[in-house]
ZADO-1210 file (C-alpha; in nm, 4 decimals, padded with zeros to 6 digits):
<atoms>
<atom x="00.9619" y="01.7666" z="-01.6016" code="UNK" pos="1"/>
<atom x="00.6734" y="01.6323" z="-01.4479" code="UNK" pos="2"/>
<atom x="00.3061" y="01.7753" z="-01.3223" code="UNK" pos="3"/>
<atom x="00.1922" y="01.5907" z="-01.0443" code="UNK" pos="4"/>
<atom x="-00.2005" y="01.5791" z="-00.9888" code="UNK" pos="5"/>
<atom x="-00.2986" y="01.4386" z="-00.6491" code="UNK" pos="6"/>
<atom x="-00.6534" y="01.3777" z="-00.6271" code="UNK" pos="7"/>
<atom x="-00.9640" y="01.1882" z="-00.4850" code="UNK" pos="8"/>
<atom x="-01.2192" y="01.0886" z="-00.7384" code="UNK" pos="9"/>
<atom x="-01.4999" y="01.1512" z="-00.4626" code="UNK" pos="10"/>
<atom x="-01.3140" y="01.4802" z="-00.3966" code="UNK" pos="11"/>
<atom x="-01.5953" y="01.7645" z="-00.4655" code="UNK" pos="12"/>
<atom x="-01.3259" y="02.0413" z="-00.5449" code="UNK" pos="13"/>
<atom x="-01.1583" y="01.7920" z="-00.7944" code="UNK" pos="14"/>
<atom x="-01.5278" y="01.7735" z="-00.9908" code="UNK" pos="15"/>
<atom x="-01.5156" y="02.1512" z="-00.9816" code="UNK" pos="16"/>
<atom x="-01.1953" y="02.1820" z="-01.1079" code="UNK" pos="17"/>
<atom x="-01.2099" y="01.9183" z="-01.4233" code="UNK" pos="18"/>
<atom x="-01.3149" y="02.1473" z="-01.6663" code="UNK" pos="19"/>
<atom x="-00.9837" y="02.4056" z="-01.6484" code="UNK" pos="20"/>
<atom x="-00.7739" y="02.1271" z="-01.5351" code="UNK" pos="21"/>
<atom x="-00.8840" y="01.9357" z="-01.8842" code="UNK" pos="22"/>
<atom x="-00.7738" y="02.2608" z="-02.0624" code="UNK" pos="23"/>
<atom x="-00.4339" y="02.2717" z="-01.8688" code="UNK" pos="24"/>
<atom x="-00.3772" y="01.9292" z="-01.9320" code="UNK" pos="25"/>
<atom x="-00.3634" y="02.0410" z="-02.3416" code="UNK" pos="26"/>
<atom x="-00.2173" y="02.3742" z="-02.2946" code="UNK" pos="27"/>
<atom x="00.1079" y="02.2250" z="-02.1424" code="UNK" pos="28"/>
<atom x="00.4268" y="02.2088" z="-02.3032" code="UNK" pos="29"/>
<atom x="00.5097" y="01.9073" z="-02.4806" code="UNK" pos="30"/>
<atom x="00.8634" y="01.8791" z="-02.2261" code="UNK" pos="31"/>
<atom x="00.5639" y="01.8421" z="-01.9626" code="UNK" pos="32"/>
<atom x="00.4256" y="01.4978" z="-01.8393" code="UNK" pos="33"/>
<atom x="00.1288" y="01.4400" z="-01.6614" code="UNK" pos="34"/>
<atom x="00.0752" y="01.2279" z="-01.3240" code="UNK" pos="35"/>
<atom x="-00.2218" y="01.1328" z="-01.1583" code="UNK" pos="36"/>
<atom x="-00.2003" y="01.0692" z="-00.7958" code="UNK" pos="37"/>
<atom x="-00.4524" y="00.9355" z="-00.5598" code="UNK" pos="38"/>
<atom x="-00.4693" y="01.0758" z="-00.2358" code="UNK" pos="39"/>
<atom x="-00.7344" y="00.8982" z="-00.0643" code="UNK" pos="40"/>
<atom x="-00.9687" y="01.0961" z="00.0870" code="UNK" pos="41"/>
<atom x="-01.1202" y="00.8770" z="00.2919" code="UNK" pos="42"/>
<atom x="-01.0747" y="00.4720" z="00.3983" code="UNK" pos="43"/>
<atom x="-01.3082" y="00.1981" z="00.3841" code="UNK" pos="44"/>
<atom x="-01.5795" y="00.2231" z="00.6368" code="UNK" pos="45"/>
<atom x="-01.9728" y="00.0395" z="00.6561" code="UNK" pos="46"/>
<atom x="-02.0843" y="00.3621" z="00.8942" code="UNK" pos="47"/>
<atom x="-02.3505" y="00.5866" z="00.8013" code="UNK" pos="48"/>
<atom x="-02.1540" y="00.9253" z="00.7339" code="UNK" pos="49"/>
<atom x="-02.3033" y="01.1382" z="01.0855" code="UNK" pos="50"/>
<atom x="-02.5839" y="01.3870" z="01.0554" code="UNK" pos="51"/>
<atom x="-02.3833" y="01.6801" z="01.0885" code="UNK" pos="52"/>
<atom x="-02.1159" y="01.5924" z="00.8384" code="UNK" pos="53"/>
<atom x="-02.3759" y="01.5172" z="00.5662" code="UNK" pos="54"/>
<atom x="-02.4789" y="01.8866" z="00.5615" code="UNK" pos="55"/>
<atom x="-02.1422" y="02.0428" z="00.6190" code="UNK" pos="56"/>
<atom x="-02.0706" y="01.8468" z="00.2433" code="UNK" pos="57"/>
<atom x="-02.3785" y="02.0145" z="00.1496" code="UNK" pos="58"/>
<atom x="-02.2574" y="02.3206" z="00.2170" code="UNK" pos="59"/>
<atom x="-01.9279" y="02.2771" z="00.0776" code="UNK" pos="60"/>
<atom x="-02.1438" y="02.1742" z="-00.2545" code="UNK" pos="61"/>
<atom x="-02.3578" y="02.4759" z="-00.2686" code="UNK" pos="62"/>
<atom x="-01.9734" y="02.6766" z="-00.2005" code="UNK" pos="63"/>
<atom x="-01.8680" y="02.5439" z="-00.4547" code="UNK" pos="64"/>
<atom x="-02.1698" y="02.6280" z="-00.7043" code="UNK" pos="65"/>
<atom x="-02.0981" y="03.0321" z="-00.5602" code="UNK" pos="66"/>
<atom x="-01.7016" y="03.0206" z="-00.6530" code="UNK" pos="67"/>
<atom x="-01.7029" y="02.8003" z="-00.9337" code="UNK" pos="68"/>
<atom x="-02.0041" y="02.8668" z="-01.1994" code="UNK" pos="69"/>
<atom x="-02.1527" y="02.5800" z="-01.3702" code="UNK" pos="70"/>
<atom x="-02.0717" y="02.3193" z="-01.1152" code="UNK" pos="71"/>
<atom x="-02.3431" y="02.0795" z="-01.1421" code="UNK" pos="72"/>
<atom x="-02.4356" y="01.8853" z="-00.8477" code="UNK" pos="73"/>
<atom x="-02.7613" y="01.6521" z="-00.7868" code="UNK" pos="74"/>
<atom x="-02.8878" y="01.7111" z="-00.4163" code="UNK" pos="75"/>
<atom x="-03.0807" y="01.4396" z="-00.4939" code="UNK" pos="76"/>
<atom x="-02.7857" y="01.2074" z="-00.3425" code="UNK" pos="77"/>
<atom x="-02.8799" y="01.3048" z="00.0313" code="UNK" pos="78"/>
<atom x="-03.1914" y="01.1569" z="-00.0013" code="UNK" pos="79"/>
<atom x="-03.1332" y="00.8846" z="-00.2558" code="UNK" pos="80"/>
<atom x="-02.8483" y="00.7161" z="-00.0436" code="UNK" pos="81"/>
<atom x="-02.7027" y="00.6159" z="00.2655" code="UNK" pos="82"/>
<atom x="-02.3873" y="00.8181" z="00.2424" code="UNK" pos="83"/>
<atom x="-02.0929" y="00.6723" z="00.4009" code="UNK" pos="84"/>
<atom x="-01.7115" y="00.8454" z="00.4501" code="UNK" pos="85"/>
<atom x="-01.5587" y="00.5950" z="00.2134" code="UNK" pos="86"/>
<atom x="-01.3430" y="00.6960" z="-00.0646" code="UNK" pos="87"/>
<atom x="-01.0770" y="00.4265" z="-00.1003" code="UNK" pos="88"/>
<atom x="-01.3216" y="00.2033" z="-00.2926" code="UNK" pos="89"/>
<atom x="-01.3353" y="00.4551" z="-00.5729" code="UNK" pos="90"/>
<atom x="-00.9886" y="00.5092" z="-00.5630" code="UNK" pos="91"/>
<atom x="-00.9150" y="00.1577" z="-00.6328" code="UNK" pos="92"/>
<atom x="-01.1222" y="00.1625" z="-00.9057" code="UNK" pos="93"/>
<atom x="-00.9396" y="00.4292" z="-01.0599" code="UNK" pos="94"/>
<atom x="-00.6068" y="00.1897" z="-01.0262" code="UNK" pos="95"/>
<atom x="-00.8225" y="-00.1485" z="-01.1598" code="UNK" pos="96"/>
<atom x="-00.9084" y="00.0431" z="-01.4491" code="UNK" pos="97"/>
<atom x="-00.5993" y="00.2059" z="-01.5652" code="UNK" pos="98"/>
<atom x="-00.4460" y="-00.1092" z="-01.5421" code="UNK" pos="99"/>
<atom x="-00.6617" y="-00.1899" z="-01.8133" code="UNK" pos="100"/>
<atom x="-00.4863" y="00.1161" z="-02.0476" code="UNK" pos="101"/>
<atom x="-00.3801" y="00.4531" z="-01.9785" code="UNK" pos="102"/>
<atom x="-00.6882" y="00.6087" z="-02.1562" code="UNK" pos="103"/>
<atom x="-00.9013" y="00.4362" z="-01.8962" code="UNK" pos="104"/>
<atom x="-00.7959" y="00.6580" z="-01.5841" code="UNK" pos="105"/>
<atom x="-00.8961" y="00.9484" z="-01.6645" code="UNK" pos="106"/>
<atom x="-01.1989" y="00.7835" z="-01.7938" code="UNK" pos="107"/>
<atom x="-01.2707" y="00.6064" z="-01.5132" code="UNK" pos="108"/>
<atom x="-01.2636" y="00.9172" z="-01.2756" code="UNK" pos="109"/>
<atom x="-01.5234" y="01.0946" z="-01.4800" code="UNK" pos="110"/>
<atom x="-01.7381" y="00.7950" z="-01.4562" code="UNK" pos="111"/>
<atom x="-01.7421" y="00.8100" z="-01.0844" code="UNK" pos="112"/>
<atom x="-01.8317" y="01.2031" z="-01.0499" code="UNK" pos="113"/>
<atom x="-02.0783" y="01.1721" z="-01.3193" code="UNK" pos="114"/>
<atom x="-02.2802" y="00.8683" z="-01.1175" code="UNK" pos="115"/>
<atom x="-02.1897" y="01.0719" z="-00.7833" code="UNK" pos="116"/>
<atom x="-02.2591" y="01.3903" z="-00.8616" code="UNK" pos="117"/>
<atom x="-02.5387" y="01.3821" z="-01.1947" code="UNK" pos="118"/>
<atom x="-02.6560" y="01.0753" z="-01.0849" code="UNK" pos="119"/>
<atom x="-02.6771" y="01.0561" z="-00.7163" code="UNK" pos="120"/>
<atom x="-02.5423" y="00.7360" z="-00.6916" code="UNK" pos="121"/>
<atom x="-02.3167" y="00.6199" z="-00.4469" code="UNK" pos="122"/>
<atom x="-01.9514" y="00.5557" z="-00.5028" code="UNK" pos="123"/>
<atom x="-01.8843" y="00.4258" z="-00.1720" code="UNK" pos="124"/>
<atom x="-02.0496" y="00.1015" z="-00.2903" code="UNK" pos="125"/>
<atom x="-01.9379" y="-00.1727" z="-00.4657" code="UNK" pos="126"/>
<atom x="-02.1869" y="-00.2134" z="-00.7541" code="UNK" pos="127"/>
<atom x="-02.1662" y="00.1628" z="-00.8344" code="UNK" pos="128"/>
<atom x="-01.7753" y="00.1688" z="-00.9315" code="UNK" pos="129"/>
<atom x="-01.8663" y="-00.1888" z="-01.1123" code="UNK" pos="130"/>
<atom x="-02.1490" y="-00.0420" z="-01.3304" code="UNK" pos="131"/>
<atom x="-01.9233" y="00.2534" z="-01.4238" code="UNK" pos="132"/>
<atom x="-01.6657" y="00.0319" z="-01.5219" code="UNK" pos="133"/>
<atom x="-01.9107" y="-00.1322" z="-01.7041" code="UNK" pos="134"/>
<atom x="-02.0154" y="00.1714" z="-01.8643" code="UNK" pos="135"/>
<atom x="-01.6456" y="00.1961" z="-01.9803" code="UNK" pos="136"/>
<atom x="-01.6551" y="-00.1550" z="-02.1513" code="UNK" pos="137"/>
<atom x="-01.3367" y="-00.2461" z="-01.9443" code="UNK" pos="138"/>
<atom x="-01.2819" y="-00.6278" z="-01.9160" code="UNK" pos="139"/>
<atom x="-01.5329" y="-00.7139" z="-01.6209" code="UNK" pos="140"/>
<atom x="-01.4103" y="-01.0225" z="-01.5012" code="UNK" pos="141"/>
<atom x="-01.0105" y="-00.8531" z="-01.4553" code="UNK" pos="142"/>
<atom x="-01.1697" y="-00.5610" z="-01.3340" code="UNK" pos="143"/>
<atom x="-01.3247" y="-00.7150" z="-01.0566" code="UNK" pos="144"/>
<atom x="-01.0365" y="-00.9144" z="-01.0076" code="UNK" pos="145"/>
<atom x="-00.7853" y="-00.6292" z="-00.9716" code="UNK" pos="146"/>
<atom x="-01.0317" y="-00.3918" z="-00.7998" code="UNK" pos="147"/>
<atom x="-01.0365" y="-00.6582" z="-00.4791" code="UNK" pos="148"/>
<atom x="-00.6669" y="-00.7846" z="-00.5028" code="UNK" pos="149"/>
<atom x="-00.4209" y="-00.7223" z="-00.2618" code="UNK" pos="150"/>
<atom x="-00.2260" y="-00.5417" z="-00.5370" code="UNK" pos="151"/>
<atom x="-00.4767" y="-00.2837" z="-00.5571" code="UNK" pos="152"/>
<atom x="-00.4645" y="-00.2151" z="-00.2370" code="UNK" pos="153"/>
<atom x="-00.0908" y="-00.1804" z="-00.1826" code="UNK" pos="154"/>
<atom x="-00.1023" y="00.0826" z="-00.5087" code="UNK" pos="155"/>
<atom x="-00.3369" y="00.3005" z="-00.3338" code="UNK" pos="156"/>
<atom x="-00.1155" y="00.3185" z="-00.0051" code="UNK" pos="157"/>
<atom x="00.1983" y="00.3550" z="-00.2556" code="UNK" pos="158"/>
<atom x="-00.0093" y="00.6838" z="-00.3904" code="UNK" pos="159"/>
<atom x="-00.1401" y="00.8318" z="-00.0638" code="UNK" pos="160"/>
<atom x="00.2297" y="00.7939" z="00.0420" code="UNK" pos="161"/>
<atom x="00.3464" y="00.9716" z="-00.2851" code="UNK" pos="162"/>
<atom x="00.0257" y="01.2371" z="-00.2212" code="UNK" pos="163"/>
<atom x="00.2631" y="01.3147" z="00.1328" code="UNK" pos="164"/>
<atom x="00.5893" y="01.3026" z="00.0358" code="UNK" pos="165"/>
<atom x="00.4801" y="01.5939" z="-00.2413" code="UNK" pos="166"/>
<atom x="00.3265" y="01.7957" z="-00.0085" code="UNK" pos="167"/>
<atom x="-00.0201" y="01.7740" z="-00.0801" code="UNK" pos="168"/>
<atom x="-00.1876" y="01.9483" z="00.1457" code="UNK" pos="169"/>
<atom x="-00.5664" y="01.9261" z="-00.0092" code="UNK" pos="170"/>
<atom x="-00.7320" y="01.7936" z="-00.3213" code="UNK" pos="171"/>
<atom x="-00.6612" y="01.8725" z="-00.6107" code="UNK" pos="172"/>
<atom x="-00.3281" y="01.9514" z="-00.5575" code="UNK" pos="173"/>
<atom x="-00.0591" y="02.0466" z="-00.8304" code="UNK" pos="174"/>
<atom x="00.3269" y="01.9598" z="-00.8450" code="UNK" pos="175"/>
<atom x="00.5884" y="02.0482" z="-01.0540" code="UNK" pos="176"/>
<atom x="00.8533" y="01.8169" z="-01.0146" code="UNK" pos="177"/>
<atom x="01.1741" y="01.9518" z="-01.2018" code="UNK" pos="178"/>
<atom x="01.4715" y="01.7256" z="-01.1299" code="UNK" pos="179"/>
<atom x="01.3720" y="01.6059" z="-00.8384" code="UNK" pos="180"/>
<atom x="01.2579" y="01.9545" z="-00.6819" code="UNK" pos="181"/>
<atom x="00.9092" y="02.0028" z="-00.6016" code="UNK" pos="182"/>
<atom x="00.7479" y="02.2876" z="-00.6536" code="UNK" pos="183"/>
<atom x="00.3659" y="02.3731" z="-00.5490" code="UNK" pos="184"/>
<atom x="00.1425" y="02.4902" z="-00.8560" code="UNK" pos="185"/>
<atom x="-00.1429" y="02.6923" z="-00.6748" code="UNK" pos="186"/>
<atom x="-00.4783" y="02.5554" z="-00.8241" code="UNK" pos="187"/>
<atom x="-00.7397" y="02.8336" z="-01.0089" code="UNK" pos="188"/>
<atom x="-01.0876" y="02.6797" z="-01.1084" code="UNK" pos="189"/>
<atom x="-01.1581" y="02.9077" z="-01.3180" code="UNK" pos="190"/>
<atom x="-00.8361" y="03.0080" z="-01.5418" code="UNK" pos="191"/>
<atom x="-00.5728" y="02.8383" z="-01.6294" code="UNK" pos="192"/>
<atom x="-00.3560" y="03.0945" z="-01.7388" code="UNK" pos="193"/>
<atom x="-00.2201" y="03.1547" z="-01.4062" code="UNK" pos="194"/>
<atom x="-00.1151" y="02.7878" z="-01.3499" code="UNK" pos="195"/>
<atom x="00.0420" y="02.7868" z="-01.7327" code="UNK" pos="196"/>
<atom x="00.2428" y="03.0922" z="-01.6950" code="UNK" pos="197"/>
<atom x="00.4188" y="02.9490" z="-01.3543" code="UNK" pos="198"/>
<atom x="00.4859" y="02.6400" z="-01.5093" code="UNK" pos="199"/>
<atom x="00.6256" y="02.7993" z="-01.8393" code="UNK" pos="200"/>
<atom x="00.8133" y="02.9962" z="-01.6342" code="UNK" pos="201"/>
<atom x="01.0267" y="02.7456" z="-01.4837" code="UNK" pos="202"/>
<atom x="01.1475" y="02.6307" z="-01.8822" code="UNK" pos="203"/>
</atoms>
């Protein structure tokens, strides 16, 4: 039996959600294994993210701070950066550093929404996802390699296709796959107990 998580590093709800999906994650029967896929949020693009789109994200941020207490954001971003609607860079990064060890995936996405979303930096850009890889003590020089190869690249579409064919409809998503059946997990940010007890219930 496998749990499916499809998600976007740069995804706002996904931030919001870490804390009870990290307690899931250990709450889950041992017969359970856990999958991270990326769904890619949004592909590469050099264009200023429009006026109007900046503070619907805003909004969504303070939204999130009213239905999920003790969501941190730094508003400080909006002003500090030149946002762009770019979210495959991250998600390569992800991929460049898990190919470094398992343990560095999940590490690697919590580097990312801490320098997006403490920070105010800006994940969209290159020297961002390399100083929080950095940060991780990864191998630079096969990170960088990795994170611009062609391989990379092809991994991320192999996801977003994966995200689809599961039935992700948002980020985060959750799916139980049991024997090849796929079976939507509906997501609760603020107890898990609801998402155990459906997935318990399928033993």
């Amino acid at each position: 039996m496998r749990l499916y998580y499809i998600h976007d590093p740069m995804c706002s709800w996904c931030w919001a959600f870490r804390p009870v999906w990290q307690e899931l994650k250990k709450a889950l029967p041992t017969a359970v294994s856990v999958s991270y896929v990326l769904g890619g949020l949004a592909p590469d693009s050099q264009s200023s993210m429009p006026l109007a789109l900046q503070r619907q994200i805003q909004q969504h941020w303070h939204a999130i701070q009213q239905r999920v207490p003790g969501t941190m954001f730094n508003f400080e971003f909006w002003q500090d950066n030149t946002p762009r609607r770019s979210t495959y860079p991250a998600c390569r990064a992800v991929i460049a550093a898990k190919n470094q060890g398992e343990m560095y995936e999940d590490a690697m996405i919590l580097a990312i929404q801490h320098a997006y979303y403490l920070q105010a930096q800006n994940p969209s850009d290159d020297e961002v996802l390399l100083a929080c890889a950095a940060s991780l003590n990864l191998d630079m020089q096969s990170f960088e390699i990795d994170f611009k190869s062609r391989a990379c690249k092809e991994q991320l579409m192999s996801d977003i296709r994966l995200s689809q064919h599961l039935g992700a409809e948002g980020f985060p998503s959750l799916v139980l796959d049991i024997d090849g059946k796929h079976d939507s997990i509906a997501v609760d940010y603020t107890d898990m107990y609801a998402m155990l007890d459906k997935i318990n219930a399928r033993f």
